[in-house]
PDB file of N, CA, C and O in Angstrom:
ATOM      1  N   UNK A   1       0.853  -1.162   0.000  1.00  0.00           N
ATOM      2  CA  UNK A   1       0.000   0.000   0.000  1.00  0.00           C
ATOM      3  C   UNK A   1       0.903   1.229   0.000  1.00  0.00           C
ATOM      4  O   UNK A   1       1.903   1.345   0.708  1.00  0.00           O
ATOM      5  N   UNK A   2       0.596   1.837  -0.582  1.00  0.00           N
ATOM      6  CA  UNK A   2       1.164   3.260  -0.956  1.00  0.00           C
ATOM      7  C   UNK A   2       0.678   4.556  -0.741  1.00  0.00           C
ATOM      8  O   UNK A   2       0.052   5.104  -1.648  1.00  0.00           O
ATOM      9  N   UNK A   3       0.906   5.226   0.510  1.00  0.00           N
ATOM     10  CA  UNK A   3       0.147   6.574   1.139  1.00  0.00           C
ATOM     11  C   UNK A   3       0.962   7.424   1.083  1.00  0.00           C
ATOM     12  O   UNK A   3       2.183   7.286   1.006  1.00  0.00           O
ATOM     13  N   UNK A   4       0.093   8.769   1.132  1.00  0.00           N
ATOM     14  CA  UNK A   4       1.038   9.779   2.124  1.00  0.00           C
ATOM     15  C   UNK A   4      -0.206  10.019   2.926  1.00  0.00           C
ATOM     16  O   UNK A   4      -1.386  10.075   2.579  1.00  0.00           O
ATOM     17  N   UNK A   5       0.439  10.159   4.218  1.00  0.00           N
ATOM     18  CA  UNK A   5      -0.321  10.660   5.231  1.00  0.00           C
ATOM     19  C   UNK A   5      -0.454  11.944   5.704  1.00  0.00           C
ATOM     20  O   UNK A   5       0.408  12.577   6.313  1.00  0.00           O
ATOM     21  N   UNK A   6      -1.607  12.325   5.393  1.00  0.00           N
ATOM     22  CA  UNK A   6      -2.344  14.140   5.629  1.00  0.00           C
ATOM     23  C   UNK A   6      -2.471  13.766   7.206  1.00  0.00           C
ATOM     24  O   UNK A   6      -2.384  14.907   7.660  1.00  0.00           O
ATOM     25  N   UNK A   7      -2.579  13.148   8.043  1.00  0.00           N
ATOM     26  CA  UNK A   7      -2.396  13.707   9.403  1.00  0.00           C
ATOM     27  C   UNK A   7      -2.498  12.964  10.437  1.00  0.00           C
ATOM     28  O   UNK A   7      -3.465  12.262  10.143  1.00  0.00           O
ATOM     29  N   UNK A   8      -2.087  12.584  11.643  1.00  0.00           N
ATOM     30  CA  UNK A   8      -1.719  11.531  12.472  1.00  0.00           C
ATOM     31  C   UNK A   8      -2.586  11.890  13.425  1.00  0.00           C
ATOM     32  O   UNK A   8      -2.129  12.648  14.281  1.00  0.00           O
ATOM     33  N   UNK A   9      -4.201  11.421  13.569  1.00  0.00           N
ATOM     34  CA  UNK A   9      -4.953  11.673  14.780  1.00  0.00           C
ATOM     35  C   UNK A   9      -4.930  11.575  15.785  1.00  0.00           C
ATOM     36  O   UNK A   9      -4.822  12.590  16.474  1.00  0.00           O
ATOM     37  N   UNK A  10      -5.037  10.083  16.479  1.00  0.00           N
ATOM     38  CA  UNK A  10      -4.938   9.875  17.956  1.00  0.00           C
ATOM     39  C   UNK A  10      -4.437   8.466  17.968  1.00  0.00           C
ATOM     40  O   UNK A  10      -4.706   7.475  17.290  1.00  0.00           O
ATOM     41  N   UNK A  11      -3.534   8.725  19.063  1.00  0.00           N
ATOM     42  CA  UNK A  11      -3.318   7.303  19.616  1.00  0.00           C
ATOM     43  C   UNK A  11      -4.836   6.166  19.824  1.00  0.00           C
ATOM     44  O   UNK A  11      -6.047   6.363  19.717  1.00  0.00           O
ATOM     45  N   UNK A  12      -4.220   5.288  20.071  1.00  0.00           N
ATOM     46  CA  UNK A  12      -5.958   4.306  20.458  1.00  0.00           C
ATOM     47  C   UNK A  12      -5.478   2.541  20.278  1.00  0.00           C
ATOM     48  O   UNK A  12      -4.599   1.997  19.610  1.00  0.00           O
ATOM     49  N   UNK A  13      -6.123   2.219  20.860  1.00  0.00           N
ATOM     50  CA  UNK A  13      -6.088   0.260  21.194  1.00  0.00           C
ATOM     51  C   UNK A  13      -7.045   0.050  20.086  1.00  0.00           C
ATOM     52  O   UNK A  13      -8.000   0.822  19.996  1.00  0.00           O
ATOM     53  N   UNK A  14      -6.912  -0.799  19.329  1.00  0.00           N
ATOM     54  CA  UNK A  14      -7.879  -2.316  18.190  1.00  0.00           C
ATOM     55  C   UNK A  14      -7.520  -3.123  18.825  1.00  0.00           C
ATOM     56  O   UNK A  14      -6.416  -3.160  19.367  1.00  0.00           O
ATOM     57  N   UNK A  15      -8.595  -4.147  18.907  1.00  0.00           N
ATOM     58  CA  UNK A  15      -8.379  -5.760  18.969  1.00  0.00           C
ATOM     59  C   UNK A  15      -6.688  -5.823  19.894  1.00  0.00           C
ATOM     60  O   UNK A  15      -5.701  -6.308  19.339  1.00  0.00           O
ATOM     61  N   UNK A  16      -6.637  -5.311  21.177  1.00  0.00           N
ATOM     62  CA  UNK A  16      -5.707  -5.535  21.922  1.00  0.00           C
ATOM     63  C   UNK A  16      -4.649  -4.987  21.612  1.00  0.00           C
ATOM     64  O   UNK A  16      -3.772  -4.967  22.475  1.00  0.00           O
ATOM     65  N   UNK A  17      -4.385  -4.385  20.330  1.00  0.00           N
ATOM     66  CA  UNK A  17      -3.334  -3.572  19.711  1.00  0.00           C
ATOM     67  C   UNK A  17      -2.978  -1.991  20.010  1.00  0.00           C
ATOM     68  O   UNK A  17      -3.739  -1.060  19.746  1.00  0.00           O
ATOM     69  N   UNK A  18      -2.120  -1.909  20.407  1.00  0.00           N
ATOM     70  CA  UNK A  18      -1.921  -0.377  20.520  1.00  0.00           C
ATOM     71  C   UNK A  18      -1.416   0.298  19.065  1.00  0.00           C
ATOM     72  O   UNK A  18      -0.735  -0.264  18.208  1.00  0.00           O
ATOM     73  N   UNK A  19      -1.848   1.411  19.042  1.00  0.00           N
ATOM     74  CA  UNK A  19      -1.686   2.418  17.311  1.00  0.00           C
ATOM     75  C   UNK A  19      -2.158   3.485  17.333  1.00  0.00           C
ATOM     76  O   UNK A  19      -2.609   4.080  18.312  1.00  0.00           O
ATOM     77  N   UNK A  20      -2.068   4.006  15.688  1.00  0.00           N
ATOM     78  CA  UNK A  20      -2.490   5.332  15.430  1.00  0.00           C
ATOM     79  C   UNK A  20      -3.271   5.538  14.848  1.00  0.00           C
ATOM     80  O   UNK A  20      -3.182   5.095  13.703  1.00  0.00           O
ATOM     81  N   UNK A  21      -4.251   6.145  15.121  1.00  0.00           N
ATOM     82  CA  UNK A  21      -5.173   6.284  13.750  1.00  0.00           C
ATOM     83  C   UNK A  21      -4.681   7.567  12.475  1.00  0.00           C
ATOM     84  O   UNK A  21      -4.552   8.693  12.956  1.00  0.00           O
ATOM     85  N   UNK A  22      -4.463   7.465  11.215  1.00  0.00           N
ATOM     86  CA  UNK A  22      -4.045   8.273  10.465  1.00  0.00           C
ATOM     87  C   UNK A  22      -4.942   8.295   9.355  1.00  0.00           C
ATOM     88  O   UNK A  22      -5.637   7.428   8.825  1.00  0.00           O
ATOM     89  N   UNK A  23      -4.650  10.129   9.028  1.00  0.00           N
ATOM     90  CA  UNK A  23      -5.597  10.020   7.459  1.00  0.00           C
ATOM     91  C   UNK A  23      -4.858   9.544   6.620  1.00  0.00           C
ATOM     92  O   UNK A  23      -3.710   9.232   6.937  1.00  0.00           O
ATOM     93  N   UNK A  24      -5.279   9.389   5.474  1.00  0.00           N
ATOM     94  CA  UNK A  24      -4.176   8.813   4.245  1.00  0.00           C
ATOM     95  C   UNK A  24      -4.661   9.248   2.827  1.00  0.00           C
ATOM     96  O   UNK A  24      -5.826   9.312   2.435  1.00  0.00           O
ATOM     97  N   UNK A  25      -3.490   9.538   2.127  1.00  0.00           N
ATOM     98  CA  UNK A  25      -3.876   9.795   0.652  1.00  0.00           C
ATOM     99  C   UNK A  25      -3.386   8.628  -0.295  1.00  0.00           C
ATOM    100  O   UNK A  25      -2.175   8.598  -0.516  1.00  0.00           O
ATOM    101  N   UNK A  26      -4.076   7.792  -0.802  1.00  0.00           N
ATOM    102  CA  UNK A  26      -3.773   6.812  -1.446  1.00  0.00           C
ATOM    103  C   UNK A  26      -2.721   7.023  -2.858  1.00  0.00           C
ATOM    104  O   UNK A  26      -3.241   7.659  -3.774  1.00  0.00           O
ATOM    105  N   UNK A  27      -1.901   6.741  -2.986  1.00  0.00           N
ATOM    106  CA  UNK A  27      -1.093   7.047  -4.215  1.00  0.00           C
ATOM    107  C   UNK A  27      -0.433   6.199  -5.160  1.00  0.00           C
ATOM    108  O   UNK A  27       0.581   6.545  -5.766  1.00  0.00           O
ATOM    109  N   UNK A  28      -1.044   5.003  -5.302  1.00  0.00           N
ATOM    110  CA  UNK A  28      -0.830   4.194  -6.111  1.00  0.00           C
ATOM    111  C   UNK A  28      -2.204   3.288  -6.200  1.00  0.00           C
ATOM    112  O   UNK A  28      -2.554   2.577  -5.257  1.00  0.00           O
ATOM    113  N   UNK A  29      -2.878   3.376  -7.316  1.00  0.00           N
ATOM    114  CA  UNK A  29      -3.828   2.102  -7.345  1.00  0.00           C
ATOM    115  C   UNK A  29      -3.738   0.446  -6.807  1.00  0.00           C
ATOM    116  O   UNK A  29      -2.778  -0.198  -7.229  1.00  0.00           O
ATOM    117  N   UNK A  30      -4.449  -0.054  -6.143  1.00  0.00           N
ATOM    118  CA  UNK A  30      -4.502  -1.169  -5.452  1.00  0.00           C
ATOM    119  C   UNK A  30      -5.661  -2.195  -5.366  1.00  0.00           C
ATOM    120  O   UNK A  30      -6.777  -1.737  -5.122  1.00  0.00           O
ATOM    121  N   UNK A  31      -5.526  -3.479  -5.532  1.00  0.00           N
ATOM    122  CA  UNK A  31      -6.609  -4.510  -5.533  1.00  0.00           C
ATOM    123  C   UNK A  31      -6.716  -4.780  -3.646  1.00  0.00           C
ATOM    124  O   UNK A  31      -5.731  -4.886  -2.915  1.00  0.00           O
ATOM    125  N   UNK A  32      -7.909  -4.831  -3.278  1.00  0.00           N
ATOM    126  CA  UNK A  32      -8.415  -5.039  -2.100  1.00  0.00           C
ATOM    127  C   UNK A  32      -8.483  -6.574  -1.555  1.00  0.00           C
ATOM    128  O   UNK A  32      -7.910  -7.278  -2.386  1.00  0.00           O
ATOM    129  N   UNK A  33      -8.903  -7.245  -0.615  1.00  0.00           N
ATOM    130  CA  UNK A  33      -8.981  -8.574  -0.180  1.00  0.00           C
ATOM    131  C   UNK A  33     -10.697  -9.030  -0.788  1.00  0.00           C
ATOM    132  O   UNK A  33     -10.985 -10.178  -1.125  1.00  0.00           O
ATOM    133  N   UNK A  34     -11.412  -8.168  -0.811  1.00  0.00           N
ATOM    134  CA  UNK A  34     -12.849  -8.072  -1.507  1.00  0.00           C
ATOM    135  C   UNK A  34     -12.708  -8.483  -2.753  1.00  0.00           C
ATOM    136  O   UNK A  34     -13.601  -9.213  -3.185  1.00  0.00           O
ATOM    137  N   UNK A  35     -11.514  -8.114  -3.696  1.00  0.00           N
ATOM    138  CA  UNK A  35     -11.323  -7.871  -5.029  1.00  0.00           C
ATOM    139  C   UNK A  35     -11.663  -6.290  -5.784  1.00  0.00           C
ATOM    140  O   UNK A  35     -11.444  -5.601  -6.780  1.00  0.00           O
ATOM    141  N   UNK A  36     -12.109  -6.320  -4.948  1.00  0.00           N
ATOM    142  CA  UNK A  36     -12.156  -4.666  -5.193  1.00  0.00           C
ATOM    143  C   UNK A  36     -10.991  -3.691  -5.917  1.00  0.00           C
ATOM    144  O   UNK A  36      -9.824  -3.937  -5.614  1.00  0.00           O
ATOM    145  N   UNK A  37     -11.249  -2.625  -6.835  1.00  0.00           N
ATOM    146  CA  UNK A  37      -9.685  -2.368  -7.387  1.00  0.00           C
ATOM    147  C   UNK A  37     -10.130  -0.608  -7.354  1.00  0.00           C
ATOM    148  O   UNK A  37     -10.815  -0.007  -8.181  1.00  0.00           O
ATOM    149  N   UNK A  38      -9.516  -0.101  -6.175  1.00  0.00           N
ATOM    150  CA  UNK A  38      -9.168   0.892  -5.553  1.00  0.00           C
ATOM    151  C   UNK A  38      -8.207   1.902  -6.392  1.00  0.00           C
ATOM    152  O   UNK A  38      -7.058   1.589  -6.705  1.00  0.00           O
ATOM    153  N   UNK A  39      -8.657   2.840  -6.639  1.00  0.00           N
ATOM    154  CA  UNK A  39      -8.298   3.908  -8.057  1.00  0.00           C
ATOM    155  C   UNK A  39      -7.255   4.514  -6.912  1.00  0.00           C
ATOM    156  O   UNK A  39      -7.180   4.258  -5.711  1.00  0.00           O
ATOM    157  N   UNK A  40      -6.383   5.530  -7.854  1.00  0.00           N
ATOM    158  CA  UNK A  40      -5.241   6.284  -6.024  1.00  0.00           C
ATOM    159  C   UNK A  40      -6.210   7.614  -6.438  1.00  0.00           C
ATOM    160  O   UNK A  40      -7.006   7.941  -7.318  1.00  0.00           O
ATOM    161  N   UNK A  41      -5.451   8.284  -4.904  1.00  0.00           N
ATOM    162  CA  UNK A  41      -5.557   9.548  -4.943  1.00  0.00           C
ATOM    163  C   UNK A  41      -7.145   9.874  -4.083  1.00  0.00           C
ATOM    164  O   UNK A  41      -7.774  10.920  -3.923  1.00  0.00           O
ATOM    165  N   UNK A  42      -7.400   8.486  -3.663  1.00  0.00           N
ATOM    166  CA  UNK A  42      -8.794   8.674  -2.675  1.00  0.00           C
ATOM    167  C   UNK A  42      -7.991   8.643  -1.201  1.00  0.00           C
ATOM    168  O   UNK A  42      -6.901   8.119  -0.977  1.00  0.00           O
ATOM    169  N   UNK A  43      -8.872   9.374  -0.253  1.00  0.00           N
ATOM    170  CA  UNK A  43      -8.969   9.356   1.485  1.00  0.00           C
ATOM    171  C   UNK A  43      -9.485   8.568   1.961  1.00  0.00           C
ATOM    172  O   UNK A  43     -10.643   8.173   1.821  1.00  0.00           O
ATOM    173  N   UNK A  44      -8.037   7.964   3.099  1.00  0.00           N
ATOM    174  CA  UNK A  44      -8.723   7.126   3.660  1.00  0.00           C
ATOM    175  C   UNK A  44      -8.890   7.190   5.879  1.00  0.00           C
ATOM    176  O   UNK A  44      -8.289   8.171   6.317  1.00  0.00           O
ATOM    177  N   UNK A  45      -9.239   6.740   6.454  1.00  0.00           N
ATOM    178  CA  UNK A  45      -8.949   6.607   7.438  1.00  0.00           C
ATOM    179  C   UNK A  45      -8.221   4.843   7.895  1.00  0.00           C
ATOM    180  O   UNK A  45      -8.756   3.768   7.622  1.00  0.00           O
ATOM    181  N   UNK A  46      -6.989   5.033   8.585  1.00  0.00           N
ATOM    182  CA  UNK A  46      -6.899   3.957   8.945  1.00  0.00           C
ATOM    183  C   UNK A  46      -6.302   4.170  10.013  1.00  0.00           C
ATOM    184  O   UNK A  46      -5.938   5.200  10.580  1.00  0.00           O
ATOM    185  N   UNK A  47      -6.180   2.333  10.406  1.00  0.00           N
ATOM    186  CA  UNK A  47      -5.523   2.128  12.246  1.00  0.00           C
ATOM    187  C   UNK A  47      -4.054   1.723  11.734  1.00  0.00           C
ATOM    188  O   UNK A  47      -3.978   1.089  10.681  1.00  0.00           O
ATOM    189  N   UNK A  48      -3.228   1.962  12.227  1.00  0.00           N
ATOM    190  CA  UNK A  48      -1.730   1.817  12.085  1.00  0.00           C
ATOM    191  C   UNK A  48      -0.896   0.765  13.313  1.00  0.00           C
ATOM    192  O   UNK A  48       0.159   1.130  13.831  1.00  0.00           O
ATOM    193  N   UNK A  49      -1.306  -0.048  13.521  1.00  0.00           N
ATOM    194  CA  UNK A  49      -0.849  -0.398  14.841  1.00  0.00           C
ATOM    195  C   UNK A  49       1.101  -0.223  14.956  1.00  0.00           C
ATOM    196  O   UNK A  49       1.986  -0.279  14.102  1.00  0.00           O
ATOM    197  N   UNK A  50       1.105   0.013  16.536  1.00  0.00           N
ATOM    198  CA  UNK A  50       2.972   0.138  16.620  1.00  0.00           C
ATOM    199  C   UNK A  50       3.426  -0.779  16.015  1.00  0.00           C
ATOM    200  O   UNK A  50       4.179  -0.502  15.081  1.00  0.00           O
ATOM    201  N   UNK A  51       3.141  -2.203  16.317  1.00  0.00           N
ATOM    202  CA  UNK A  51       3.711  -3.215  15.704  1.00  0.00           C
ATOM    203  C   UNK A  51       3.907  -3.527  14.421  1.00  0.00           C
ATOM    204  O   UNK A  51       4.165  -4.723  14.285  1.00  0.00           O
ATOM    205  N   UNK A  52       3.891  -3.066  13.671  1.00  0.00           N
ATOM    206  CA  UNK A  52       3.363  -2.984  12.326  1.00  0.00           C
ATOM    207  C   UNK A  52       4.888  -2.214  11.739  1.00  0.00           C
ATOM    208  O   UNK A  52       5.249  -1.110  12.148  1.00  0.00           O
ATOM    209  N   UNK A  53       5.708  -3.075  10.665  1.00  0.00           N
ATOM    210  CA  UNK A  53       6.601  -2.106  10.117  1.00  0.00           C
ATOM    211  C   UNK A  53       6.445  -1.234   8.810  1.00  0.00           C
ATOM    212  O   UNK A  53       6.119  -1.525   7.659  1.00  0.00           O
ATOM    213  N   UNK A  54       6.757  -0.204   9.347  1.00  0.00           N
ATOM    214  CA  UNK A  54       6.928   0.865   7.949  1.00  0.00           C
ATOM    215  C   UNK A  54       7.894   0.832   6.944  1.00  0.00           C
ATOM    216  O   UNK A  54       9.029   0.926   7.411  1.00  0.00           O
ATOM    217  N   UNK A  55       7.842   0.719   5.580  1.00  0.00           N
ATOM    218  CA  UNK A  55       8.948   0.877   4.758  1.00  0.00           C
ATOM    219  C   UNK A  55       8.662   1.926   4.699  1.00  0.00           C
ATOM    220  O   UNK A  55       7.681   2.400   5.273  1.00  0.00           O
ATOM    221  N   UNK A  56       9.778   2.807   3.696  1.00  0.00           N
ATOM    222  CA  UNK A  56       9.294   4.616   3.221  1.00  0.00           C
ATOM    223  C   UNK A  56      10.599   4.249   2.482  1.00  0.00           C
ATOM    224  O   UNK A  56      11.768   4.191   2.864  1.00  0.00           O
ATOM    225  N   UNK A  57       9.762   3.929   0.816  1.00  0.00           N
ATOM    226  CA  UNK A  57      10.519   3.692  -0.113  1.00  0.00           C
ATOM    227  C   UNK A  57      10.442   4.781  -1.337  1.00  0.00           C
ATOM    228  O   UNK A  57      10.486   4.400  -2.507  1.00  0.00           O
ATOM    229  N   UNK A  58      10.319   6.208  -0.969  1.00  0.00           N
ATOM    230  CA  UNK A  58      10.099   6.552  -1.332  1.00  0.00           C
ATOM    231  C   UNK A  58      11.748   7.746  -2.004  1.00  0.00           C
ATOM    232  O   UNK A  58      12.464   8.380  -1.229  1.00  0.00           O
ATOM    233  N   UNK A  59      11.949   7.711  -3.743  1.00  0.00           N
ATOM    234  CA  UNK A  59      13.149   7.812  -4.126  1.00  0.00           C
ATOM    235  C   UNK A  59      13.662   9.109  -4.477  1.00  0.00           C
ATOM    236  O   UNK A  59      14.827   9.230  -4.853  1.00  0.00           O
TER     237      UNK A  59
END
């Protein structure tokens, strides 16, 4: 998945997980687990948990 993130809301627990919730700007088109095929450049909200590693492959 390929974002940039417009803004880092609040800390917060999921499913026993500690994270972040962040906005996101989608920037590369992507197929979903639905099958769904996700155009870029849409907003999203998501949970980020700490555990979770970040690449930032960006050149």
């Amino acid at each position: 998945m390929q974002v940039t993130v417009l803004e880092i809301l609040k800390d917060d627990v999921q499913d026993n997980e500690s994270g972040k919730w962040l906005y996101v700007l989608l920037t590369a088109p992507m197929w979903v687990d639905s099958g769904e095929w996700i155009e870029k450049y849409q907003k999203f909200l998501i949970f980020l948990p700490d555990a979770m590693p970040v690449f930032d492959f960006e050149g």
